[in-house]
C-alpha positions as CSV (number, residue, x, y, z in Angstrom):
1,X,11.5,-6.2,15.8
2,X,9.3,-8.2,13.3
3,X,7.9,-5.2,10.3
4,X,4.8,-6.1,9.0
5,X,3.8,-3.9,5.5
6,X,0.2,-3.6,4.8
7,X,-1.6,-2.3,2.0
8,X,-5.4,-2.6,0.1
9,X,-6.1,-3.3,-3.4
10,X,-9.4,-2.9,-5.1
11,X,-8.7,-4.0,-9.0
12,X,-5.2,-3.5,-9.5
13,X,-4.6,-6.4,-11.6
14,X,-1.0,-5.6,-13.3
15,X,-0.3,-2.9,-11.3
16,X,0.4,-5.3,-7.9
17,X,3.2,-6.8,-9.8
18,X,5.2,-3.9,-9.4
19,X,4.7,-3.6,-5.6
20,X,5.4,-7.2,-5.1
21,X,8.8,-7.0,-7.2
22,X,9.9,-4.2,-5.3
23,X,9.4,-5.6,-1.9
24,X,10.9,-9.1,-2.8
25,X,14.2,-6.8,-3.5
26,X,14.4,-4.7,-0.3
27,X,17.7,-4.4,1.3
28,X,15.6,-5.1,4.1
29,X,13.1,-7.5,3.6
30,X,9.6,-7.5,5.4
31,X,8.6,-10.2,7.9
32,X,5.4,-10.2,6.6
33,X,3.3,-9.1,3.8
34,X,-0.3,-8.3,4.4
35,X,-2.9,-7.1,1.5
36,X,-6.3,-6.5,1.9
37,X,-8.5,-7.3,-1.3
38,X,-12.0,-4.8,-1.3
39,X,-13.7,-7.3,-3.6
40,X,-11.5,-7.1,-6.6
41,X,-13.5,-8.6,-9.5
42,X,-10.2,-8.6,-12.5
43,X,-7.2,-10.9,-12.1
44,X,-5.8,-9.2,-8.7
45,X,-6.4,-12.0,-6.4
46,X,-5.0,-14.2,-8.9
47,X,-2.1,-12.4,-9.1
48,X,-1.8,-12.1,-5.5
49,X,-2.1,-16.0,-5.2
50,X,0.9,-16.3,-7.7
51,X,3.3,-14.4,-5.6
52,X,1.9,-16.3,-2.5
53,X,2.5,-19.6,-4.3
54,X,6.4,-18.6,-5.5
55,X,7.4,-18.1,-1.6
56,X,9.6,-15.4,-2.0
57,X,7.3,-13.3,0.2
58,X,5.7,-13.9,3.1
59,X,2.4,-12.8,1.7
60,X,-1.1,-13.1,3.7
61,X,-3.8,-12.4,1.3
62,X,-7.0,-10.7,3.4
63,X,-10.7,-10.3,1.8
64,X,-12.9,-7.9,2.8
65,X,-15.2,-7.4,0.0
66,X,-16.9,-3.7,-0.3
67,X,-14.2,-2.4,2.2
68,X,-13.1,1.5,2.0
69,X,-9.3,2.4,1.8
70,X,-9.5,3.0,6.1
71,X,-11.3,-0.3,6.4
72,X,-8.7,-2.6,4.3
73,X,-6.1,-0.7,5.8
74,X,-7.3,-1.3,9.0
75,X,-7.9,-5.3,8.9
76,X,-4.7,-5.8,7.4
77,X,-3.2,-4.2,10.4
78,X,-5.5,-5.7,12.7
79,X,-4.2,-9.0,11.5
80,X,-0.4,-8.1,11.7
81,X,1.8,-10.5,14.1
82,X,4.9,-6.9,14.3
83,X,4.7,-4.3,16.3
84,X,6.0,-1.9,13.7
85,X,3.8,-1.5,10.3
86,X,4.9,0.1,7.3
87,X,1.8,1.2,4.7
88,X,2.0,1.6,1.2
89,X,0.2,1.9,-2.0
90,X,-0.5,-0.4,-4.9
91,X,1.0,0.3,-8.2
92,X,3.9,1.9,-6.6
93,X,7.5,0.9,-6.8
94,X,9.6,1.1,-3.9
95,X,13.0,1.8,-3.7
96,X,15.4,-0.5,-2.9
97,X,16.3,0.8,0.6
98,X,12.5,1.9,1.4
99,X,11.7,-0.6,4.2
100,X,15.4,-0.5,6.0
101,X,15.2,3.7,6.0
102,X,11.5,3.9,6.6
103,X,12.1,2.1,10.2
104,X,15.0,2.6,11.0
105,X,13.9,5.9,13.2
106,X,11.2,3.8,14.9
107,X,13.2,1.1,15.5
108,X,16.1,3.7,17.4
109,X,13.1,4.6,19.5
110,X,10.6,7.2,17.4
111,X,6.9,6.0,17.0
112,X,6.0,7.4,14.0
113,X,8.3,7.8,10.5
114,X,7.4,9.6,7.2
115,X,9.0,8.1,3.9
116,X,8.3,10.5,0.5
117,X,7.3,9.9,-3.0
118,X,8.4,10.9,-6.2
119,X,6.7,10.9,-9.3
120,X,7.0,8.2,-11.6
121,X,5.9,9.6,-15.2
122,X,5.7,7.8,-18.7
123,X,4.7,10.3,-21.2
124,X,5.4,14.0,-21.4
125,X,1.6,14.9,-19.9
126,X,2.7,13.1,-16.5
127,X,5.9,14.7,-16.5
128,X,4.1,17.9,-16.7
129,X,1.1,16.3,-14.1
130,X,4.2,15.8,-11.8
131,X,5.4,19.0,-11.8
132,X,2.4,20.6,-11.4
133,X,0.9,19.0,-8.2
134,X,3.8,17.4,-6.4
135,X,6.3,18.9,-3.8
136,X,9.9,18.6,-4.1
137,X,11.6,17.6,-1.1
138,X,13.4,21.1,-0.4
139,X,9.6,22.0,0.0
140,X,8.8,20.1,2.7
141,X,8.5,21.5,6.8
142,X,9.9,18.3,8.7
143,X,7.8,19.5,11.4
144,X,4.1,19.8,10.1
145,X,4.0,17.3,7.2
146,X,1.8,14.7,7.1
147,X,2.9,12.0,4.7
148,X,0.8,9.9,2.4
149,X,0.1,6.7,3.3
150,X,2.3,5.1,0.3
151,X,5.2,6.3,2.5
152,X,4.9,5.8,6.0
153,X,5.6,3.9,9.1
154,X,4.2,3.4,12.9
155,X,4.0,1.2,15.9
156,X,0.9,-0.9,15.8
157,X,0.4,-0.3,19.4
158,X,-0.1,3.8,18.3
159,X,-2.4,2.5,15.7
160,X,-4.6,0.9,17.8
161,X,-4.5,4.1,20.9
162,X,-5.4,6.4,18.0
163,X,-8.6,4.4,17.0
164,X,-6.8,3.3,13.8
165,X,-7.8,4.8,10.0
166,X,-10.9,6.4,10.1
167,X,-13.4,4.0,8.5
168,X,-16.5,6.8,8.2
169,X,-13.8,9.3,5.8
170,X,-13.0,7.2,2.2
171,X,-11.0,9.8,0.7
172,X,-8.3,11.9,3.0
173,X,-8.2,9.4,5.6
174,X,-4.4,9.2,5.7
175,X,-4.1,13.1,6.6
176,X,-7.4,12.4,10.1
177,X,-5.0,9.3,11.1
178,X,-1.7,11.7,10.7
179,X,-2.8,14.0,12.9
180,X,-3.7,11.9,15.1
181,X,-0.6,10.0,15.4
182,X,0.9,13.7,15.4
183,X,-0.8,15.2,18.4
184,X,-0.5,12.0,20.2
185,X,3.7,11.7,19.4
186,X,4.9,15.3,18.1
187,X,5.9,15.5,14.7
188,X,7.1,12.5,12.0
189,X,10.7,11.7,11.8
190,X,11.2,12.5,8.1
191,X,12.9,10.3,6.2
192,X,13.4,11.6,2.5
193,X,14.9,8.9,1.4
194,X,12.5,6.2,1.9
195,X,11.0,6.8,-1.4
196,X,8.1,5.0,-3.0
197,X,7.5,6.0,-6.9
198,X,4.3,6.1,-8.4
199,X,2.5,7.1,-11.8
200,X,0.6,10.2,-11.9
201,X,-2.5,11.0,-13.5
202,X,-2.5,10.0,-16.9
203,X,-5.4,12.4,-18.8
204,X,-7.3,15.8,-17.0
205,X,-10.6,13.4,-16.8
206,X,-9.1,10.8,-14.2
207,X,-7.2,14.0,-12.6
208,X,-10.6,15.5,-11.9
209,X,-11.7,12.9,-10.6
210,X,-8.9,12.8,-8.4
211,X,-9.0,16.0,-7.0
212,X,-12.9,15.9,-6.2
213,X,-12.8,13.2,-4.2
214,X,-10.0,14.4,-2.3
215,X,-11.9,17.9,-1.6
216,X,-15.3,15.9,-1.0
217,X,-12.8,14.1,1.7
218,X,-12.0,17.7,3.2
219,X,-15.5,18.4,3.4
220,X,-16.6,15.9,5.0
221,X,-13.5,15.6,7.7
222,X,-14.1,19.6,7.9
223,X,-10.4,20.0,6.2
224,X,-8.3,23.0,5.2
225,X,-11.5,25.8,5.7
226,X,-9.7,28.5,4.6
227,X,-8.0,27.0,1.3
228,X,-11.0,26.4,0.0
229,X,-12.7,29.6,1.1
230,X,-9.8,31.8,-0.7
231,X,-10.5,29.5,-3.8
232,X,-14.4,30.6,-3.7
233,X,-13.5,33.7,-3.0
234,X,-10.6,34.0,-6.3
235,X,-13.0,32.5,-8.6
236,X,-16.3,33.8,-7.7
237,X,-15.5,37.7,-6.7
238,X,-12.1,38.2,-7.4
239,X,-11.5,37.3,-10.8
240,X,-15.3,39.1,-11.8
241,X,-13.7,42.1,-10.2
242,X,-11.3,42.7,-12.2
243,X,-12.5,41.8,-15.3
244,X,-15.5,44.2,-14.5
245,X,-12.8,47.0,-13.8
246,X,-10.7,45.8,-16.7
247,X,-14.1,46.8,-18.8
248,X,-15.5,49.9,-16.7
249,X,-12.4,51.6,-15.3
250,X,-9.2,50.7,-17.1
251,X,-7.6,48.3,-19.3
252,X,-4.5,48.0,-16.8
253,X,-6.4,46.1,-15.0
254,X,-5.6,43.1,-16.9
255,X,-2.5,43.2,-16.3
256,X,-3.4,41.8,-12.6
257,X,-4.0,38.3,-14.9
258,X,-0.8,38.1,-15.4
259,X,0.7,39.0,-12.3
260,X,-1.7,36.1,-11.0
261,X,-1.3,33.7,-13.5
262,X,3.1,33.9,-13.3
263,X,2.1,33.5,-9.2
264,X,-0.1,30.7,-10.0
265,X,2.4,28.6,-12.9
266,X,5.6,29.6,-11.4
267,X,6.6,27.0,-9.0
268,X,5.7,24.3,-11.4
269,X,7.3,25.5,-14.0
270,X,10.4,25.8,-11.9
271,X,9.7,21.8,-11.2
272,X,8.7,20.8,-14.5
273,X,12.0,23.3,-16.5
274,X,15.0,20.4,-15.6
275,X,12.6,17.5,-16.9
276,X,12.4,18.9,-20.4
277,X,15.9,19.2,-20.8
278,X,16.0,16.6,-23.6
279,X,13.3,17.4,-25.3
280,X,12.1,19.6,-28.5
281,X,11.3,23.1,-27.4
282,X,7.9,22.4,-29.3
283,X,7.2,20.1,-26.6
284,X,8.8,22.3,-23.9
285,X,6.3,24.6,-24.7
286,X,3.3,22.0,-24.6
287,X,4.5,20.9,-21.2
288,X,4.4,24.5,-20.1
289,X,1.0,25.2,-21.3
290,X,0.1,22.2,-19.4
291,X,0.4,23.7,-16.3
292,X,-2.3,26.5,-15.8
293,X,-4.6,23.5,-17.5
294,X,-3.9,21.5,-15.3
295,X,-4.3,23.7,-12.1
296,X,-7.1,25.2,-13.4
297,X,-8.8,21.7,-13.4
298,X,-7.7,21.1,-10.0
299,X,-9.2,24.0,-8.5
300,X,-12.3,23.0,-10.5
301,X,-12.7,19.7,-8.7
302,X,-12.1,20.8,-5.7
303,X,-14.7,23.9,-5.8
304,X,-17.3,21.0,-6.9
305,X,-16.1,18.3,-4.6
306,X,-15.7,20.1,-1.6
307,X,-19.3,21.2,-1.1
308,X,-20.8,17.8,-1.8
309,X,-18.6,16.5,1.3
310,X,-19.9,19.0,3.6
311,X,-23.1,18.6,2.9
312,X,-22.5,14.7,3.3
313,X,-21.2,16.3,6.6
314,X,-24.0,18.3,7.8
315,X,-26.8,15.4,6.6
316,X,-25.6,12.0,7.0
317,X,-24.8,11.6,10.6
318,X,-22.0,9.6,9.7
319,X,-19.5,12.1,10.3
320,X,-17.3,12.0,13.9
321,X,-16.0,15.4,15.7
322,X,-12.4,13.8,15.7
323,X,-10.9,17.3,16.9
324,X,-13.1,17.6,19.7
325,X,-12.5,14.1,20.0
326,X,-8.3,15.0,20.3
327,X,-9.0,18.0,22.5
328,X,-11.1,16.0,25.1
329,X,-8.1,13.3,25.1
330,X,-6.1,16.3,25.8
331,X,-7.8,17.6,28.5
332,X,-8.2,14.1,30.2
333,X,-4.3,14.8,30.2
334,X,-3.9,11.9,27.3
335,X,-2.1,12.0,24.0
336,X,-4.3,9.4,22.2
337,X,-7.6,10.0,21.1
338,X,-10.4,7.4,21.4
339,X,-12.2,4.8,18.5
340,X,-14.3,6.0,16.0
């Protein structure tokens, strides 16, 4: 069965090269290569005409300029000749087994397979970054996770019955096309070892950044309701409370900061302790210190990001109802749901 791996690069310049190198060395090499340029105006499409030239890949180079994530994603698989397509990421580095693990449950008969990813980091702030936002693999439920698209593999044909990525949603796509291809086919076969390695984010500003756009994506797909109403609810009336009590009633109630702030760093710290190991204990204690930054910053974007997505939501028009569109496939006694 011919394997076809897509991805979509918007300015990625030196960062392809390390994509392309790891998927010339795959135990398993991929029939076909197929990357979807968004208009990239640095060296990228050079680049990608380099590794095209050398032959070592069977690389098809795809423009569509002004294309969102869903959109490149979804001409590159349009244009794929396998019935089985494996996504990733720019910038990533794949291990050498990825592509062979990745498929290997689709190609004993599942339709849908999750790979995982591990963090990649360079300096001692992405170490900590790492820690702080990632899940190790012990943490993850088989049954309900939905992978990132860096990681994961399908059949085109489920692609196509699921109305392929959602091209209205440009941030959070990956999890709207998940569930899809999870209430159409039960859960993903998880395959922890099919591990794609990226970089995380290298400074709190590009973080930020991150992280809003990622809640503005769950506002406008109508994502995770209650996540982000217990985070309006911590910041905005819980944490006044107590420090209003703390002032007014008694001085013990500051001790409920940290109860909640061991709650809040302890997992990460757990994460980020056995990464430290060889370093100074000045910079064990900088990497710690990291952490409630860091997740403070986090929850900052998100509480900005995520009400900017559902107004998009509410005023736009744009937006599509894809869980009543799942429930009505459902009730028509169908798996699949229909096209954006």
């Amino acid at each position: 069965m011919r394997v076809s791996v897509i991805t979509t690069v918007l300015n990625e310049g030196e960062s392809i090269r390390t994509l392309l190198d790891t998927l010339t060395h795959q135990s398993r090499l991929p029939d076909e290569v197929l990357i979807t340029d968004g208009g990239s105006t640095d060296d990228t499409l050079a680049v990608l005409h380099e590794y095209a030239r050398n032959g070592r890949l069977p690389l098809n180079i795809l423009s569509a300029p002004g294309s969102n994530i869903s959109e490149g994603r979804n001409v590159a698989i349009r244009a794929a000749s396998g019935p089985i397509i494996a996504t990733t990421d720019a910038g990533v580095h794949l291990s050498p087994d990825w592509l062979s693990k990745l498929v290997a449950p689709i190609q004993a008969g599942s339709a849908i397979s999750a790979g995982f990813f591990l963090p990649d980091p360079k300096n001692l702030f992405e170490t900590a970054m790492g820690a702080t936002v990632l899940p190790h693999k012990a943490e993850i439920d088989p049954e309900s996770f939905l992978p990132s698209s860096r990681s994961v593999a399908f059949l085109k044909e489920s692609w196509e019955a699921v109305g392929g990525y959602p091209e209205w949603l440009d941030y959070c796509e990956d999890l709207i096309f998940d569930m899809r291809l999870r209430d159409r086919h039960g859960p993903f076969t998880f395959v922890p070892d099919a591990v794609a390695h990226f970089r995380p984010r290298g400074s709190l500003g590009s973080f930020f950044t991150q992280y809003y756009r990622y809640a503005r994506g769950d506002g406008k797909a109508d994502l995770w309701r209650v996540r982000h109403a217990i985070r309006y609810v911590t910041y905005l009336l819980g944490i006044p409370l107590i420090i209003w009590l703390a002032i007014t009633h008694s001085g013990w109630f500051w001790g409920l900061f940290l109860l909640g702030g061991a709650a809040y760093t302890h997992r990460p710290a757990v994460h980020l302790w056995p990464a430290l190991a060889a370093v100074s204990l000045k910079e064990k204690l900088a990497a710690l210190t990291l952490i409630p930054i860091i997740r403070l910053v986090g929850d900052a974007a998100k509480m900005i990001g995520y009400p900017v997505g559902v107004w998009w939501r509410l005023t736009s028009g744009r937006a599509q109802d894809w869980r009543a569109a799942m429930a009505a496939g459902r009730g028509r006694g169908e798996k699949g749901v229909p096209a954006d």
